[in-house]
The first five atom37 places (N, CA, C, CB, O) and aatype in JSON, in Angstrom:
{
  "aatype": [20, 20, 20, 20, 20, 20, 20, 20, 20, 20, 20, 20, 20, 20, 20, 20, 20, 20, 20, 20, 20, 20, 20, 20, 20, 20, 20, 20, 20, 20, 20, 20, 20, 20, 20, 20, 20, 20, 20, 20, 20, 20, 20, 20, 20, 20, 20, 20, 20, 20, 20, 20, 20, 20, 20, 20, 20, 20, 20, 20, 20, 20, 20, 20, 20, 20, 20, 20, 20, 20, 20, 20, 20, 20, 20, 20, 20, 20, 20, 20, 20, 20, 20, 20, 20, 20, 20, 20, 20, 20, 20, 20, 20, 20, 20, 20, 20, 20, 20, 20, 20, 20, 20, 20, 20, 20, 20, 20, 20, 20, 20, 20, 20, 20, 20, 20, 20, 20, 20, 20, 20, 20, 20, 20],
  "atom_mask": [
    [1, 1, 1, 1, 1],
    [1, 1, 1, 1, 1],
    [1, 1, 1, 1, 1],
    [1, 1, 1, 1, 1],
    [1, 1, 1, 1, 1],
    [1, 1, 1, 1, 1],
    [1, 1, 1, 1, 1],
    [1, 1, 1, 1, 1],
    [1, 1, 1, 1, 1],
    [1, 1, 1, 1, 1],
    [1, 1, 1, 1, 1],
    [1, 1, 1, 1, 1],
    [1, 1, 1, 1, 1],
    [1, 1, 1, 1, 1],
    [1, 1, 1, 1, 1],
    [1, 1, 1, 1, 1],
    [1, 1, 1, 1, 1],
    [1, 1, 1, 1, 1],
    [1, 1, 1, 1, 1],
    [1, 1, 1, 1, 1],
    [1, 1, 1, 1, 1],
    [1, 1, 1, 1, 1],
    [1, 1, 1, 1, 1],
    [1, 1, 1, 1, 1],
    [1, 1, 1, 1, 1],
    [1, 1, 1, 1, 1],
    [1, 1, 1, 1, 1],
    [1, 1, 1, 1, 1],
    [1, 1, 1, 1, 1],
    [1, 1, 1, 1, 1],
    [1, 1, 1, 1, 1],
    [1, 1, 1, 1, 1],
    [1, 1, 1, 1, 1],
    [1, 1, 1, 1, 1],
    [1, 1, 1, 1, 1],
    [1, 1, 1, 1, 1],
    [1, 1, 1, 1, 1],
    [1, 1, 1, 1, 1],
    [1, 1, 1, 1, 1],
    [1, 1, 1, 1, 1],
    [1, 1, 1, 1, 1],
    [1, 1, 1, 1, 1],
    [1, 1, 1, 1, 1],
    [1, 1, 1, 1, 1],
    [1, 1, 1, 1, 1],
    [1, 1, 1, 1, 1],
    [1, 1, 1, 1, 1],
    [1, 1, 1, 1, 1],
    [1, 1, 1, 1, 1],
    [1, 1, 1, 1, 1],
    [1, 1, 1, 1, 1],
    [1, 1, 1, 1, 1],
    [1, 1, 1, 1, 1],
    [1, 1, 1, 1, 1],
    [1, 1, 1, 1, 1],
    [1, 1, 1, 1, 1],
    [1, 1, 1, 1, 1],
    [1, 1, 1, 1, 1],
    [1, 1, 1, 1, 1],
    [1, 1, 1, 1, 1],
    [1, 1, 1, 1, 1],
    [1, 1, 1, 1, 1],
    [1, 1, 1, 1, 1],
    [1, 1, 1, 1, 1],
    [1, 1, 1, 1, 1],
    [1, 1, 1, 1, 1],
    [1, 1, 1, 1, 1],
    [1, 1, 1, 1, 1],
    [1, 1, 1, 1, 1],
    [1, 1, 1, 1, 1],
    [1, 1, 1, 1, 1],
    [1, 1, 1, 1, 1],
    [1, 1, 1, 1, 1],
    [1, 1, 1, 1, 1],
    [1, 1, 1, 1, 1],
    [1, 1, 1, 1, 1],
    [1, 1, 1, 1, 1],
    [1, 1, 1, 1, 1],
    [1, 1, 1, 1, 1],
    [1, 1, 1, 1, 1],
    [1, 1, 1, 1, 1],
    [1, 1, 1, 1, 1],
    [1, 1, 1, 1, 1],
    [1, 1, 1, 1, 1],
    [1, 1, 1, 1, 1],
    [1, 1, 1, 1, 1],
    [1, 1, 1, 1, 1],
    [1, 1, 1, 1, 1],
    [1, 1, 1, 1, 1],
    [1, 1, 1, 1, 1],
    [1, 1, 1, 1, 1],
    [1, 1, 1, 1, 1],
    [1, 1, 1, 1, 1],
    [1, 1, 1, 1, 1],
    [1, 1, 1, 1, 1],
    [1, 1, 1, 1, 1],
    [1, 1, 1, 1, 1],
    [1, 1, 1, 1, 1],
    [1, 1, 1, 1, 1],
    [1, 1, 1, 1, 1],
    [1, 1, 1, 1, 1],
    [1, 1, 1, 1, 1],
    [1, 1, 1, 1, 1],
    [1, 1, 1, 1, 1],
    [1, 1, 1, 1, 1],
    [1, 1, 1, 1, 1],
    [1, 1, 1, 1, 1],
    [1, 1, 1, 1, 1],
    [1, 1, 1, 1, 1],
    [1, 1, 1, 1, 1],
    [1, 1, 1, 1, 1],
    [1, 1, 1, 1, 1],
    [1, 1, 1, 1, 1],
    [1, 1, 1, 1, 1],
    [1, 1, 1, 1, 1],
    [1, 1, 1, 1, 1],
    [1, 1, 1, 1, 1],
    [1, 1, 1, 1, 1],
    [1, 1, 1, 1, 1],
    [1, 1, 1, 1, 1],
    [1, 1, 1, 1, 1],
    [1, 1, 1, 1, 1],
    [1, 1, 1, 1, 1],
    [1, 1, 1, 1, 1]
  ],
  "atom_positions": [
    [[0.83, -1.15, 0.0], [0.0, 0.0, 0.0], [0.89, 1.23, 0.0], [-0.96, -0.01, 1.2], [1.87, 1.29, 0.75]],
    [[0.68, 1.88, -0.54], [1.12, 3.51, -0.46], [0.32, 4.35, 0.21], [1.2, 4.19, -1.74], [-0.86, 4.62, 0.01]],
    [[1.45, 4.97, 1.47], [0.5, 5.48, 2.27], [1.47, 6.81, 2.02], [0.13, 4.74, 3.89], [2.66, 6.8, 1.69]],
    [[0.65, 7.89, 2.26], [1.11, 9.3, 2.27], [1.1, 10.12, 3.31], [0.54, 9.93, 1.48], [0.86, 11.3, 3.07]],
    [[1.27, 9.85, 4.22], [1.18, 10.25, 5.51], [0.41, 8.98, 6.71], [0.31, 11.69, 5.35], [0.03, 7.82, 6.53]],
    [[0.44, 9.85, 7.88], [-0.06, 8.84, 8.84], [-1.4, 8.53, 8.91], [0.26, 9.17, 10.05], [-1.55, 7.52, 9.6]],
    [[-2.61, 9.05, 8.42], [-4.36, 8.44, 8.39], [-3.98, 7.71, 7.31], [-5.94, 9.61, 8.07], [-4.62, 6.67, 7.41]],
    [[-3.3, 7.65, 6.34], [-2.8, 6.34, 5.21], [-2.9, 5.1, 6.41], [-0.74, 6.55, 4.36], [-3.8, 4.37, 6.81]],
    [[-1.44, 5.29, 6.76], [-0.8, 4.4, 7.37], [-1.95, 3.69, 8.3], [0.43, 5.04, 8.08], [-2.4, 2.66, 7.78]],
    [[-2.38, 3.94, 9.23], [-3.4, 4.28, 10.45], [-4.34, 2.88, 10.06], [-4.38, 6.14, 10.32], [-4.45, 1.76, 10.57]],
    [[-5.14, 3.77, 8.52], [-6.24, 2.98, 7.72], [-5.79, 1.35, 7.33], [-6.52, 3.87, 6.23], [-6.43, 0.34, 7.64]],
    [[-4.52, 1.41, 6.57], [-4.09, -0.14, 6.7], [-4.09, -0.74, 7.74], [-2.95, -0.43, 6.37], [-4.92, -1.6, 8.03]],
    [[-2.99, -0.32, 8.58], [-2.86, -1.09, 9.84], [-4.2, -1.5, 10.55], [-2.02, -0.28, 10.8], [-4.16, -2.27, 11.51]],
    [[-5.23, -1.04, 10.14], [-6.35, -1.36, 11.14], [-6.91, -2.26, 10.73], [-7.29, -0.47, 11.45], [-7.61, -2.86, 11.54]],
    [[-6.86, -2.78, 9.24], [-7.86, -4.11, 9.01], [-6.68, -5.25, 9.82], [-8.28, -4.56, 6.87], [-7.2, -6.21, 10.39]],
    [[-5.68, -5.17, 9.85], [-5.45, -6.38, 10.34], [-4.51, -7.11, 9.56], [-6.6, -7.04, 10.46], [-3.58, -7.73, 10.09]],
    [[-4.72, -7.07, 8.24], [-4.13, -7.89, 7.42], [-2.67, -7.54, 6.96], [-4.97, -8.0, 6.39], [-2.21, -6.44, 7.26]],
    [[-1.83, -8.56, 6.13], [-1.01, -8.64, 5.8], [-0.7, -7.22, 4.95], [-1.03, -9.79, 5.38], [-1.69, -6.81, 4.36]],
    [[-0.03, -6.77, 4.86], [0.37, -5.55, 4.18], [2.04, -4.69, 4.16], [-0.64, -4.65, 4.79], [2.8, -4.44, 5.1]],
    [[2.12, -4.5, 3.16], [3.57, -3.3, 2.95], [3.45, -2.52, 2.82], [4.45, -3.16, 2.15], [2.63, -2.57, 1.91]],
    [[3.67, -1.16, 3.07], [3.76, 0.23, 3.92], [4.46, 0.43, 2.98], [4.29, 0.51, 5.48], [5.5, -0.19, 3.17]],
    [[4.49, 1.09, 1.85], [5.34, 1.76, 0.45], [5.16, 3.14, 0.73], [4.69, 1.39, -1.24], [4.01, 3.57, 0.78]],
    [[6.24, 4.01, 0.93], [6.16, 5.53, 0.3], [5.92, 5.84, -0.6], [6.93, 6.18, 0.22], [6.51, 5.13, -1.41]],
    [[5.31, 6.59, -1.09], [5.45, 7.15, -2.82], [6.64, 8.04, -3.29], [4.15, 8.14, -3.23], [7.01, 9.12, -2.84]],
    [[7.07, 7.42, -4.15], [8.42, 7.87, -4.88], [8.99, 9.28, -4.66], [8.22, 7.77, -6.37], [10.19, 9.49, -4.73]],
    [[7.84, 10.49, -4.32], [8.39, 11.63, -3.89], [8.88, 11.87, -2.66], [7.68, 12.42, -4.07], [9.76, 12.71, -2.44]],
    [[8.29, 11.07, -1.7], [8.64, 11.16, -0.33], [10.43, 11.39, -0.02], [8.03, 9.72, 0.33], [10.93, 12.08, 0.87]],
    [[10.95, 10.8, -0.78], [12.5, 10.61, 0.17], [12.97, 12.52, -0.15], [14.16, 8.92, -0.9], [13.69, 13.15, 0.64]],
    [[12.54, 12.96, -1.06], [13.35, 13.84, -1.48], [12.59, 15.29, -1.09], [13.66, 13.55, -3.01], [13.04, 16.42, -0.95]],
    [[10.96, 14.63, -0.94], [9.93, 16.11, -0.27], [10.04, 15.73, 1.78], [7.36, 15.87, -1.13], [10.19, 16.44, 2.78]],
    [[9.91, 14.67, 1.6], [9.9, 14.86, 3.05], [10.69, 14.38, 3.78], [8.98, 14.55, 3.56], [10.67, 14.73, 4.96]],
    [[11.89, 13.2, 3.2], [12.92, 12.69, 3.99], [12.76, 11.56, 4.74], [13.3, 13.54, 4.77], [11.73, 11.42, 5.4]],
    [[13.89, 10.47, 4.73], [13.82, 9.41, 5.13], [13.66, 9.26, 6.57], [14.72, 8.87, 4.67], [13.26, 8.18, 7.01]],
    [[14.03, 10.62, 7.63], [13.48, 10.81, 8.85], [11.74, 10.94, 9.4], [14.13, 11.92, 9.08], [11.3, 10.68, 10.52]],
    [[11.08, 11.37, 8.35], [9.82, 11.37, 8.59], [9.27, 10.18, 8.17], [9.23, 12.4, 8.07], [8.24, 9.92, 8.79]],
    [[9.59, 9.35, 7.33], [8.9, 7.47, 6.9], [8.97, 7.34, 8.3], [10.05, 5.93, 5.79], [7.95, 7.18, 8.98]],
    [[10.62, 7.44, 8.97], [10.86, 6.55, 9.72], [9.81, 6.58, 11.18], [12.32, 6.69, 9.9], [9.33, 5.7, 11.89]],
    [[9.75, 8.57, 11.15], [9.15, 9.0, 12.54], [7.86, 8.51, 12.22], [9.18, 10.66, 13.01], [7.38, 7.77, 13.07]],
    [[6.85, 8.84, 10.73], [5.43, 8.34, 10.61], [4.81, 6.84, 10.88], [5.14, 8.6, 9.34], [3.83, 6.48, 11.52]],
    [[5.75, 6.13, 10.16], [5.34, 4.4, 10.45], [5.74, 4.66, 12.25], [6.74, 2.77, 9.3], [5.03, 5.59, 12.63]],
    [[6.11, 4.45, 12.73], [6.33, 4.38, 13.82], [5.37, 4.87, 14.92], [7.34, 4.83, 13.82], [4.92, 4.45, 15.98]],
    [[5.23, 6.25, 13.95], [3.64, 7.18, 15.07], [2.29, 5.93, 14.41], [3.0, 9.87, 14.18], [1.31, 5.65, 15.1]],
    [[2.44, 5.49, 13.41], [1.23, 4.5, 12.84], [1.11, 2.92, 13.94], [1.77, 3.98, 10.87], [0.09, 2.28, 14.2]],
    [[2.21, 2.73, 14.3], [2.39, 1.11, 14.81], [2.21, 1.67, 16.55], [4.41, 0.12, 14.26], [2.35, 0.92, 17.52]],
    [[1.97, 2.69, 16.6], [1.92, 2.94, 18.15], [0.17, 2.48, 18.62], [2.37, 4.9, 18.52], [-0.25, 2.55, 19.77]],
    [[-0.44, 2.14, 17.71], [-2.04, 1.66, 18.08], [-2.22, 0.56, 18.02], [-3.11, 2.07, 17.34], [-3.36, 0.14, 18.22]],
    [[-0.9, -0.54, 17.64], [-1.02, -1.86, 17.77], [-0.65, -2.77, 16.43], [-2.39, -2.05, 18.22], [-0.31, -3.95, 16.4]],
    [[-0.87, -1.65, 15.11], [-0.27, -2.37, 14.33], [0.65, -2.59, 13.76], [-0.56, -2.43, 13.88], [1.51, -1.75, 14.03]],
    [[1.07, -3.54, 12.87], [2.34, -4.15, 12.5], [2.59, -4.39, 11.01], [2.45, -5.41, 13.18], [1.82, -5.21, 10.51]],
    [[3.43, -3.89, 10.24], [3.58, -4.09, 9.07], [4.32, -4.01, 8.13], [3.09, -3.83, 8.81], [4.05, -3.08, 7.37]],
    [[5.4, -4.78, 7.82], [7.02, -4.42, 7.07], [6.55, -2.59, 6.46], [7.53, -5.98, 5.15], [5.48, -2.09, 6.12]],
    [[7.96, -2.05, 6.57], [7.4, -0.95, 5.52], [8.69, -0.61, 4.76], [6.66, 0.52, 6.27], [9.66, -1.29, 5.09]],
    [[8.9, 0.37, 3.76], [10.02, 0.4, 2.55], [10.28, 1.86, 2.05], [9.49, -0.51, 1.18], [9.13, 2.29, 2.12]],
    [[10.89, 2.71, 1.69], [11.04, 3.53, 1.84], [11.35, 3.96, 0.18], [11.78, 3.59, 2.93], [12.33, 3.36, -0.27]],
    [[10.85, 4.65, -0.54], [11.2, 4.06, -1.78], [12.02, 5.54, -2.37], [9.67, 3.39, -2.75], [11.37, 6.52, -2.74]],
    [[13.95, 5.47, -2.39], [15.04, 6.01, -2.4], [15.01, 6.5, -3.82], [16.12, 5.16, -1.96], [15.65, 7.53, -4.06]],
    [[14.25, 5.8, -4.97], [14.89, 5.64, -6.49], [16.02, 5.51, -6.53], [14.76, 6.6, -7.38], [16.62, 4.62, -5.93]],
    [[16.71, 6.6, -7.48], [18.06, 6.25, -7.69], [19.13, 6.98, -6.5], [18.39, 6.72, -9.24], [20.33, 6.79, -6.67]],
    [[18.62, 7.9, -5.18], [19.5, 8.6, -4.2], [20.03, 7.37, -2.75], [18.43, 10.11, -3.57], [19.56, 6.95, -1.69]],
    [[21.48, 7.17, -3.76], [22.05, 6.52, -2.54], [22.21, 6.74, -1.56], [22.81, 6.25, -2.5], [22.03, 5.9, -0.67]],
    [[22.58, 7.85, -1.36], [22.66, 8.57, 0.0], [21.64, 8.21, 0.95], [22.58, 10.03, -0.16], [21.73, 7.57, 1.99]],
    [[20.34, 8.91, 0.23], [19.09, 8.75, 1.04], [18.91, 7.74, 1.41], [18.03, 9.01, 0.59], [18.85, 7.79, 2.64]],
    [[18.72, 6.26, 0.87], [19.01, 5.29, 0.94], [19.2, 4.66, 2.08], [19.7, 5.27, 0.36], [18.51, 4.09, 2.93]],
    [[20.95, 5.06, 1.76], [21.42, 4.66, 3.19], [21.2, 5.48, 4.77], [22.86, 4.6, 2.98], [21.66, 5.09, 5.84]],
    [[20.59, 6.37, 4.6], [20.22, 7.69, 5.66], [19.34, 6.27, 6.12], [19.26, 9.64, 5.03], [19.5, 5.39, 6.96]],
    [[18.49, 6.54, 5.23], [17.06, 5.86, 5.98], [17.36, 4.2, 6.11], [15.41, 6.13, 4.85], [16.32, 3.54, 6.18]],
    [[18.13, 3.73, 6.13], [18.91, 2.18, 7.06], [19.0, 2.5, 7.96], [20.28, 1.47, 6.88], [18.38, 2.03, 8.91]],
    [[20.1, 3.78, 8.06], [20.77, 4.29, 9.48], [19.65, 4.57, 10.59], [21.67, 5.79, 9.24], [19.72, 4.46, 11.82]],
    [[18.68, 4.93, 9.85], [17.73, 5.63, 10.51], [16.76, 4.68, 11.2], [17.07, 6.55, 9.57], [16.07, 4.92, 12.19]],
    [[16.84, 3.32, 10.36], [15.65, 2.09, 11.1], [14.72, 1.86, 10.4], [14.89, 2.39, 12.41], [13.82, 1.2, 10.92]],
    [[14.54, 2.28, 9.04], [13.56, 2.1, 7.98], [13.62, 0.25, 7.61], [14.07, 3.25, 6.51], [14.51, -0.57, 7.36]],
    [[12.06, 0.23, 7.76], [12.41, -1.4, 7.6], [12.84, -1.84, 6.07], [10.97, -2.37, 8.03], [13.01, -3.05, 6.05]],
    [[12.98, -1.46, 5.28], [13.35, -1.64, 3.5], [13.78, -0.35, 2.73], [11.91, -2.16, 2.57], [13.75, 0.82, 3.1]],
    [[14.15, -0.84, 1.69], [13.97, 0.58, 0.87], [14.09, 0.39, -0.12], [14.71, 1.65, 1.02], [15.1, -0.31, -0.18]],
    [[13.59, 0.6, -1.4], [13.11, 0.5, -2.57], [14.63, 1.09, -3.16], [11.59, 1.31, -2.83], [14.95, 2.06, -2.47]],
    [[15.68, 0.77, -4.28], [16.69, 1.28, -4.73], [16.54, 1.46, -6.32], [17.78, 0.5, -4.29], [15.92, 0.52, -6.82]],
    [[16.87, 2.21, -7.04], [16.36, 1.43, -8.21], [18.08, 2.34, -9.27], [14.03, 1.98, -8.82], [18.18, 2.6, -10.47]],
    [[18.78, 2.49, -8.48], [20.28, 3.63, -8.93], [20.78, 2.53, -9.69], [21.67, 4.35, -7.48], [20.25, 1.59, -10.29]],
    [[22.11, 2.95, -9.47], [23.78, 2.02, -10.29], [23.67, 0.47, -9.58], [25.91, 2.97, -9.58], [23.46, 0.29, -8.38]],
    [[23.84, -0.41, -10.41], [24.18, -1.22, -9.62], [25.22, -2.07, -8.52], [23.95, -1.47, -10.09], [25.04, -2.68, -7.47]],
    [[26.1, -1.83, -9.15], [27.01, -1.1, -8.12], [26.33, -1.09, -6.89], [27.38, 0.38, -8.49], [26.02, -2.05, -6.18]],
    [[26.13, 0.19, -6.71], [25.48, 0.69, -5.33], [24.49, 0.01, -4.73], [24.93, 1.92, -5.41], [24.34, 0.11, -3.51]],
    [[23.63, -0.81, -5.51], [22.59, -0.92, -5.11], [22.95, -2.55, -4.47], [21.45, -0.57, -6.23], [22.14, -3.15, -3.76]],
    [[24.34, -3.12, -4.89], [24.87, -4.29, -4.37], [25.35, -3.95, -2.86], [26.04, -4.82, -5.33], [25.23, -4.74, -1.93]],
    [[25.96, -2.54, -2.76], [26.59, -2.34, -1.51], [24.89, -1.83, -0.59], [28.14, -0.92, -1.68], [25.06, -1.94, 0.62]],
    [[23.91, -1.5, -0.83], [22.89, -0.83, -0.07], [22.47, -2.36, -0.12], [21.87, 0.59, -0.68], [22.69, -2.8, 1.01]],
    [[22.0, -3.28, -0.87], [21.44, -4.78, -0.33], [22.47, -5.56, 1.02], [21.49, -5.97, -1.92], [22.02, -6.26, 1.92]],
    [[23.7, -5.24, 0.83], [24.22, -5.74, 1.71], [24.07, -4.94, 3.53], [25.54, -5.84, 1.03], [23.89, -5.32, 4.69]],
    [[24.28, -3.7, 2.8], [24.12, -2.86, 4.44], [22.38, -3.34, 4.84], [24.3, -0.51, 4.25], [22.06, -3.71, 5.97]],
    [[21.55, -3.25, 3.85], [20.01, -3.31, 4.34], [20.33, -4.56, 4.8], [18.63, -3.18, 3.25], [19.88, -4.74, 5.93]],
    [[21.03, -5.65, 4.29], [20.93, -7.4, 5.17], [21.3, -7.16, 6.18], [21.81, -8.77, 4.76], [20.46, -7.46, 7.04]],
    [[22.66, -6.54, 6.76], [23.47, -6.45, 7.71], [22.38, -5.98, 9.0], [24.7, -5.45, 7.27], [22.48, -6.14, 10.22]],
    [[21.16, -5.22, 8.02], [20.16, -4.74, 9.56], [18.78, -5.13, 9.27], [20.06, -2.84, 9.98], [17.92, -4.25, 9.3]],
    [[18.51, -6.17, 9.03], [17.95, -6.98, 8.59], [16.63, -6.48, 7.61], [17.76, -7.73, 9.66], [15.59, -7.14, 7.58]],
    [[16.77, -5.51, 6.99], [15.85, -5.02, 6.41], [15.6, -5.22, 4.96], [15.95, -3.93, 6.69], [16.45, -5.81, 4.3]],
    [[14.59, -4.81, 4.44], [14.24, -5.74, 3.24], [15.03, -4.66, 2.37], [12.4, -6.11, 2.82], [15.44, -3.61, 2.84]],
    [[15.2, -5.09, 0.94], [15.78, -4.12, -0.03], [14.98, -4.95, -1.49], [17.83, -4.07, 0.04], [14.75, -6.16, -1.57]],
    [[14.74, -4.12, -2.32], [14.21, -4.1, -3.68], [14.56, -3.35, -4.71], [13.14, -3.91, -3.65], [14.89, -2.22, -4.34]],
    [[14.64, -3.54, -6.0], [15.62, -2.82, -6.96], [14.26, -1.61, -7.54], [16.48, -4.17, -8.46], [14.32, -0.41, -7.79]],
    [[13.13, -2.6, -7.59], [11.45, -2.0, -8.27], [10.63, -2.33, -7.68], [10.86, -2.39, -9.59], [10.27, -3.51, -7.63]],
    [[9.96, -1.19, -6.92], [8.73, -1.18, -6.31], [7.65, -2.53, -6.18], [8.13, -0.15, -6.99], [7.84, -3.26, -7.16]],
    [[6.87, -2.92, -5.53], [6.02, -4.1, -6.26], [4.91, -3.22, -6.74], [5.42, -5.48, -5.2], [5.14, -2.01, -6.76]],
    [[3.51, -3.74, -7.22], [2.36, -2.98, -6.91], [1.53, -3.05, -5.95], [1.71, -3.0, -7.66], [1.43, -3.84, -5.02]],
    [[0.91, -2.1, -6.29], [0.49, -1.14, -4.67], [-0.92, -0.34, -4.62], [1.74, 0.29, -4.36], [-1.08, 0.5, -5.5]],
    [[-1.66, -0.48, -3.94], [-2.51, 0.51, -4.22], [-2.14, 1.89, -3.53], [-3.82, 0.03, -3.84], [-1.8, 1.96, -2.35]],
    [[-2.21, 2.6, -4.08], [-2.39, 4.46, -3.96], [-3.5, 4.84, -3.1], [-2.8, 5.3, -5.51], [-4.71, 4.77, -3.3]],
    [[-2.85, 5.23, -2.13], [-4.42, 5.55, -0.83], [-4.1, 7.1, -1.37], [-4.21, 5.15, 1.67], [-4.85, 7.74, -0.63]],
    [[-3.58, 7.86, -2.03], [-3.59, 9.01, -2.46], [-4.6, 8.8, -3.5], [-2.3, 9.53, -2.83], [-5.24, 9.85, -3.63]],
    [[-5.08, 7.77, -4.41], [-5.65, 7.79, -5.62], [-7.65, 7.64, -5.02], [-4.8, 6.28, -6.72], [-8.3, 7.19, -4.08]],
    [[-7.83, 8.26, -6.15], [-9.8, 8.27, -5.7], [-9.74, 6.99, -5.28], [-11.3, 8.49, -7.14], [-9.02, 6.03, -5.58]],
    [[-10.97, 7.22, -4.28], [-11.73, 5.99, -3.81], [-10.51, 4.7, -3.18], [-12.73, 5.36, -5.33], [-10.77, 3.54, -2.88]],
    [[-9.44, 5.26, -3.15], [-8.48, 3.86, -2.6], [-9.07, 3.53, -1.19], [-6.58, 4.21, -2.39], [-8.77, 2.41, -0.76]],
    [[-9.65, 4.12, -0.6], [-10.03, 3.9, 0.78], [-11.1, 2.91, 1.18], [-10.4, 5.09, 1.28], [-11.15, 2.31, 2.25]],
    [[-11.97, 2.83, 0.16], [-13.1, 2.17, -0.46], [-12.95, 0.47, -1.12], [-13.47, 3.2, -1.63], [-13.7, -0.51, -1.2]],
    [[-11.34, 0.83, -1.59], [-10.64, -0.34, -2.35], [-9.54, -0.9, -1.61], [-10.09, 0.09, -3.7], [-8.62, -1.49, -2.2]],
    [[-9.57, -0.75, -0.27], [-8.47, -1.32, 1.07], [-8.9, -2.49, 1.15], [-8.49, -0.62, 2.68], [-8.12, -3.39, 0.83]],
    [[-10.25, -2.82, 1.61], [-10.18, -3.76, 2.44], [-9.89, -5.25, 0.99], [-11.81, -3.69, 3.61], [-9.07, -6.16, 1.13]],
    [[-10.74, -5.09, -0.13], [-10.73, -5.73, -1.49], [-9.08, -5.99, -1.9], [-11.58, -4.64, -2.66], [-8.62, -7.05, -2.3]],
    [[-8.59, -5.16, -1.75], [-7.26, -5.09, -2.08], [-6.26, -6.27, -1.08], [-6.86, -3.45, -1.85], [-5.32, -7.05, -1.24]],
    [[-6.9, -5.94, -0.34], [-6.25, -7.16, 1.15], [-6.95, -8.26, 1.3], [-6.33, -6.6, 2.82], [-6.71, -9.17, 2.09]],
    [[-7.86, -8.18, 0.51], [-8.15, -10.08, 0.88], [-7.87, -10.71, 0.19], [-9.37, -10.76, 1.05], [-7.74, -10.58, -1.03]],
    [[-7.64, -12.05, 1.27], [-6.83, -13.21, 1.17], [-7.24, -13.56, -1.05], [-7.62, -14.74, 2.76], [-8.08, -12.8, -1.54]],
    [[-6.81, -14.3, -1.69], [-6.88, -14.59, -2.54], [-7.79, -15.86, -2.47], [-5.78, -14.51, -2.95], [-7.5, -16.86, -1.82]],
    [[-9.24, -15.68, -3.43], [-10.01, -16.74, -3.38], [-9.67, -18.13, -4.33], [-11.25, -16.17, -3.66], [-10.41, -19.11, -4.27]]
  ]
}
């Protein structure tokens, strides 16, 4: 899920279900890998639980900020190169790393709020 702040976040965490906590691609660079880290965190303080990823594109730096910082993943998608040395630091703290986003629903996009709970169930 792509959450854009914390009533994003909030809204997932409350059904219960399985879910990933995706930033949207502008986040690292409008609001910084310190605020993913501070928001999921203000989100999991009501009980819920849910990998989340931080999505860097191609800024290594940022990247690695937001490891340092306790971000549970982070989306890389730079040099590869780099993105061999950021999979290894993200293992080293056990956090997930990905080269490309998965898909996601957009709680920024109409009606995603409407399309949460559909989106999260189990597969019939």
């Amino acid at each position: 899920m792509i959450v854009r702040g914390l009533t994003d976040a909030r809204a997932v965490l409350a059904l219960g279900r399985p879910a990933l906590l995706l930033s949207p691609p502008e986040a690292v660079t409008v609001l910084g890998p310190a605020w993913w880290v501070a928001m999921v965190a203000a989100a999991r303080e009501d009980g819920g639980a849910a990998p989340d990823m931080l999505d860097c594109g191609s800024l290594a730096g940022r990247a690695q900020e937001a490891l340092a910082l306790g971000a549970g993943g982070i989306v890389f998608s730079g040099e590869a190169g780099q993105a061999a040395a950021l999979a290894s630091i993200a293992a080293a703290r056990g956090a997930l790393f990905l080269r490309f986003p998965p898909p996601a629903l957009d709680m920024g996009a109409y009606g995603a709020e409407r399309r949460l709970a559909q989106w999260l169930a189990p597969p019939e």
